[in-house]
Structures are given as C-alpha cells and as structure tokens.
C-alpha positions in Angstrom: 25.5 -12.1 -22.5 26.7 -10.6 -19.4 26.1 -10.8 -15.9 25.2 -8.1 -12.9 25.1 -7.8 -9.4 23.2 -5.3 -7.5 23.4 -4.4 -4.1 20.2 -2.7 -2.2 20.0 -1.5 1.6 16.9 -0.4 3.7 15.9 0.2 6.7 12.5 2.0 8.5 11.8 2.8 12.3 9.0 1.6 14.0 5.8 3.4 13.9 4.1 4.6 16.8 0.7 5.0 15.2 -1.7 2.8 16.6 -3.5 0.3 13.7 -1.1 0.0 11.2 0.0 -3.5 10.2 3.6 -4.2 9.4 4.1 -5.6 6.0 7.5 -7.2 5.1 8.3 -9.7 2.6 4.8 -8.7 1.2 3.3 -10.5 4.0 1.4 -8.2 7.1 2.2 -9.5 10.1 -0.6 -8.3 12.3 1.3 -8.9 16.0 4.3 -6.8 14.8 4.1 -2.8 15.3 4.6 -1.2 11.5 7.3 0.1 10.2 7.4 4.2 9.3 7.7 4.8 5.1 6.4 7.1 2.2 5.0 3.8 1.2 4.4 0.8 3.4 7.7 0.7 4.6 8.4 -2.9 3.8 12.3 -2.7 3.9 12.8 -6.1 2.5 11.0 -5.3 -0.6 12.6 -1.9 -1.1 16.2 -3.2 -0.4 15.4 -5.8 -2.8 14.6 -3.3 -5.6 17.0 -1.0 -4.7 19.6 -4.4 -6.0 17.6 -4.4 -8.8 17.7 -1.6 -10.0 21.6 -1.4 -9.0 21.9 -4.5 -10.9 20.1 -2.7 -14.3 21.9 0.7 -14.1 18.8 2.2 -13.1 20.0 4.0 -9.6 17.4 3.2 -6.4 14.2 2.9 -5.6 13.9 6.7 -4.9 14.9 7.1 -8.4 11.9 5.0 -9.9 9.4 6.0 -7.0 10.3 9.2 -5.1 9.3 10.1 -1.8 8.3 13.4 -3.9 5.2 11.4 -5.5 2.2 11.6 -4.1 1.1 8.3 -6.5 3.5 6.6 -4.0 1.9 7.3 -0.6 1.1 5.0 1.7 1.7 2.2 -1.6 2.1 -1.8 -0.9 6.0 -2.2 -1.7 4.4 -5.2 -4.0 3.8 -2.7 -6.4 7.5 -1.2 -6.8 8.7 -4.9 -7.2 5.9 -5.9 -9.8 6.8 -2.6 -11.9 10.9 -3.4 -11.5 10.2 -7.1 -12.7 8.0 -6.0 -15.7 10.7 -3.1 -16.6 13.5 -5.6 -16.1 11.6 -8.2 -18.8 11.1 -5.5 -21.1 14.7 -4.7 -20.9 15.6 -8.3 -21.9 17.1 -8.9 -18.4 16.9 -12.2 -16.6 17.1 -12.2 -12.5 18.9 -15.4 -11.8 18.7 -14.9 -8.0 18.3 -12.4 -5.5 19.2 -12.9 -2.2 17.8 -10.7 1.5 19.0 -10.5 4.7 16.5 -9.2 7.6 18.4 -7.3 10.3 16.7 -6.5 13.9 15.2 -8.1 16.5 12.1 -8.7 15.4 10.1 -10.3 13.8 11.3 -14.2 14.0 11.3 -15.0 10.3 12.3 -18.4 10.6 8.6 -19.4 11.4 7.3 -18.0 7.9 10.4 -18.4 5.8 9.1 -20.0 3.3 5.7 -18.4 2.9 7.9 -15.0 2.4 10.3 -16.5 0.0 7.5 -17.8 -2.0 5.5 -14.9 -2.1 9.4 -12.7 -3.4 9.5 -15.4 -5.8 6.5 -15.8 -7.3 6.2 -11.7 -7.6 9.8 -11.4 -9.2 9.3 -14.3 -11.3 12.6 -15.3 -10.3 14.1 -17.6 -6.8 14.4 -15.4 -3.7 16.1 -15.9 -1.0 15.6 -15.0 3.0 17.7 -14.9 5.9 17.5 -12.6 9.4 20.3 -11.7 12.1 20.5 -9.5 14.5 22.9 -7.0 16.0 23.0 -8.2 19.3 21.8 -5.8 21.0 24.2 -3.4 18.9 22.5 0.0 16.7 18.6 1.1 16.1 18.2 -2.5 15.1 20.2 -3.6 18.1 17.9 -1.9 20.5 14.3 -2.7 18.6 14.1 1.1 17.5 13.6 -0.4 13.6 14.3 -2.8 10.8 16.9 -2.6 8.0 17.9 -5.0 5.3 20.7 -5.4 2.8 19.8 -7.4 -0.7 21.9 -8.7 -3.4 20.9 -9.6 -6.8 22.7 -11.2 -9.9 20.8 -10.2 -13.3 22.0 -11.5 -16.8 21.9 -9.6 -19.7 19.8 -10.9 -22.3 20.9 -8.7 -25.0 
C-alpha cells in the first residue's frame, strides 16, 4: 500500500451581483457578498478537490468538471466533492486526511469552524481540517477584492 499527497489551490473574486449567497465550506453564509465561479464558487471545496484529485493522478477539478460544461453551471461545489469521494472509493483509495487553509479577509471562520469541518468531513467520508489567515493587507485577498485557498490531502492506496 502506498501513500499520496495532493496539493489543490483556489481562489474567486467577489461578486457584485446583488442576491447571491456565498457558499464556502458547503455552508452559505448569508451576510458575506458571494464569490464569482462557473459553479458556486466555493474555493474551499474546489481547492480541496483539486488535492484530491492531485493526490489520485487524476489532474484538477477543471479536468473532472470543466468550465466548458454547461451540467456544471451555477452547481453546489458539494456535488464535485461527493462525485471525487465516490470515484476515489471505487478506485480503492482511502483519504486519511485533508487539510484547508482560507486566505482573505473575510469571512471570520473561527466562529463556524467546526460546523464547516464537520460538514467537509462528513461529505468526504474522511477528517477535514480548517484553518484561515490573511495577507495583511497584502494581494486581491489582502485588499478584500476575493478569497483563495490552498488544500493538502494524503490518500493511501488500497490496491
């Protein structure tokens, strides 16, 4: 059995449009402005899938779910990570871990930590976890223009 690591980066601008909720670590957050994306934008999620799928040999997420699909429009990220867990089963791999950091200013994640990293885990079927920093005051991030963050994964091969 061998092990994996996968590395996955993402990162979305804030949206301008009026009545769109932001949805990161699965979760909306209703007094945040959204983030801009093909899909949902949730650039937690799609960092974490792009380590996944790193991890696997697969490529990214653009690989698996292309900006070029119209199926993938406007999609919930949870739907990416549910499809990369059930391939990754399939596959006979096992996530051990997988670990994502938040960068920007905000949202403050400390305050729903937990609900996030539950809601990672229980959709990967495998521990999760979350941190956040910012750049202070430093790049898009630095100067609230967007979100971006960078994930690491360790998979073990089960075959």
């Amino acid at each position: 059995m061998g092990l994996r690591i996968g590395q996955g980066f993402d990162a979305h601008r804030f949206s301008v449009e009026d009545g769109r909720i932001l949805r990161l670590a699965l979760l909306e957050w209703p007094d945040e402005p959204a983030l801009e994306g093909h899909s949902d934008g949730d650039v937690i999620v799609h960092a974490l899938v792009d380590a996944l799928t790193s991890a696997a040999g697969w490529g990214d997420i653009g690989t698996l779910f292309g900006t070029g699909r119209a199926e993938t429009a406007g999609a919930a990220s949870s739907i990416f990570l549910n499809q990369v867990a059930a391939r990754l089963s399939q596959a006979g791999f096992v996530v051990e871990h997988a670990t994502v950091q938040l960068i920007g200013q905000r949202p403050r994640l400390a305050a729903r930590r937990g609900e996030a990293e539950r809601a990672l885990t229980a959709a990967l079927g495998a521990p999760v976890s979350l941190s956040a920093t910012t750049t202070d005051g430093m790049g898009f991030t630095g100067r609230g223009e967007g979100l971006a963050a960078i994930a690491s994964c360790l998979l073990r091969d089960g075959q």
